[in-house]
N, C-alpha and C positions, 0 to 999 in steps of 0.2 A: 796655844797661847803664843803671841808674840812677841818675841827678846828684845830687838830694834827694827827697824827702817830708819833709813838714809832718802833725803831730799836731795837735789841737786838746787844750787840758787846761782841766780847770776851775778849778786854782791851779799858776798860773805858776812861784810862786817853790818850789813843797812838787814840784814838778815839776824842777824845776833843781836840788833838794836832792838826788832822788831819783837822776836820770839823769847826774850827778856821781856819785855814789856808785857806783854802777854801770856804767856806760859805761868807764870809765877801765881797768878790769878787762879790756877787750875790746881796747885802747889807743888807746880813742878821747878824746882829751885835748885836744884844743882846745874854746876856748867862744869863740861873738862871739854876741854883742846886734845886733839890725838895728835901728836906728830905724825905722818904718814909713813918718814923715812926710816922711822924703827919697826914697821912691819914690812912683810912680803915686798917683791918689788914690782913697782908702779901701784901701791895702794893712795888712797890720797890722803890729803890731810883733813880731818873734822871735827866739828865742831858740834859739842852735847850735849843733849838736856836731860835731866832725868827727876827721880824721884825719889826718896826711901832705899840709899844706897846705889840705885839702879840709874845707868843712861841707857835711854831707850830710843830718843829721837834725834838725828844725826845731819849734819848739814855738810856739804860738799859745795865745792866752788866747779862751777862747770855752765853747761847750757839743759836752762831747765826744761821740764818735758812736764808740766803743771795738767794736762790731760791724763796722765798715765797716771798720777796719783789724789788719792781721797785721803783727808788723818782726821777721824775721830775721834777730840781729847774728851774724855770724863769727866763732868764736873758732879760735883755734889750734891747741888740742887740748883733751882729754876734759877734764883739768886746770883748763883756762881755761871753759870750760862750768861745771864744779863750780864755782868760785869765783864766776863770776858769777850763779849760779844764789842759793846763799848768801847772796850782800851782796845781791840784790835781795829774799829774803822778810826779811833784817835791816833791810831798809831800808823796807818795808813791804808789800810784793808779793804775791799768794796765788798756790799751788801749784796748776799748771793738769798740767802733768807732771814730775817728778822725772829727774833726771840718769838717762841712759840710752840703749844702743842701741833705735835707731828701726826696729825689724826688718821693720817694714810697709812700710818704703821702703827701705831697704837696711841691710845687720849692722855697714857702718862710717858709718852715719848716728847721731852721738851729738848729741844734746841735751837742755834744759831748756826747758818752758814754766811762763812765769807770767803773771801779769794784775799792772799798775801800779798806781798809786792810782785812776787815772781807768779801770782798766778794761781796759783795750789787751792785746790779745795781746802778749808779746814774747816769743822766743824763743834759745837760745843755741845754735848752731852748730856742730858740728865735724865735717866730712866729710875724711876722710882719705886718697881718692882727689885734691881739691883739695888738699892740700898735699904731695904725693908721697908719702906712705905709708902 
C-alpha cells in the first residue's frame, strides 16, 4: 500500500487552485503546506492533500516530468467519477478518456482520464467489486 507520492508542477499556486477544485469531489479535503526548511537539507517545500487524517498526495514546485507519472484517485461510484471528471476539464484539464466502463479491464471498471495543467495523467476510479457491489 501506498503512504504518498509527490508531483513536481510548474506553478505551485494554479496547481492548488486546480487540485482544490477537484480533489474535494473525491473527499479528499484536507490541505497542509510542509515548510521544506524544517526538514533534512535541501528537501523542498509541499504542498498536501489528503484524507481521513492522512496526506498522501504531495505537490512540489519544480520542472514537471508529466510522462513518468500516472495517479489513480478512488471514487465511489460512477457518479462521483462524472463529477470529478467535469470540475476537472471546468477547471482546466484536457480529455484523455471520457466517463465510462473500462471493458478492456473489466465491465465494472468505470472511469475518467484527463491530463492537469502540467500534464499528468490522472484518473477517476470506480470499481465496484471494491466497494461491494
Amino acid at each position: 500500500m501506498l503512504d504518498h507520492i509527490f508531483i513536481t508542477v510548474s506553478d505551485t499556486e494554479r496547481s492548488i487552485v486546480f487540485y482544490e477544485r477537484v480533489l474535494h469531489l473525491l473527499g479528499i479535503t484536507n490541505r497542509h503546506d510542509y515548510d521544506g526548511s524544517n526538514g533534512p537539507s535541501g528537501h523542498p517545500d509541499l504542498k498536501g492533500f489528503g484524507a481521513n487524517g492522512r496526506v498522501f498526495f504531495w505537490l512540489r514546485s519544480g520542472t514537471p516530468s508529466p510522462q513518468a507519472v500516472h495517479v489513480g484517485f478512488v471514487a465511489d461510484s460512477e457518479i462521483m467519477v462524472n463529477q470529478a471528471y467535469a470540475e476537472a476539464i471546468a477547471a482546466g484539464a484536457t480529455e484523455i478518456h471520457s466517463p465510462g466502463a473500462q471493458l478492456h479491464y473489466d465491465p465494472r471498471y468505470y472511469a475518467a482520464q484527463v491530463r492537469d495543467p502540467d500534464g499528468y495523467s490522472l484518473e477517476f476510479v470506480y470499481k465496484s467489486w471494491q466497494h461491494g457491489r
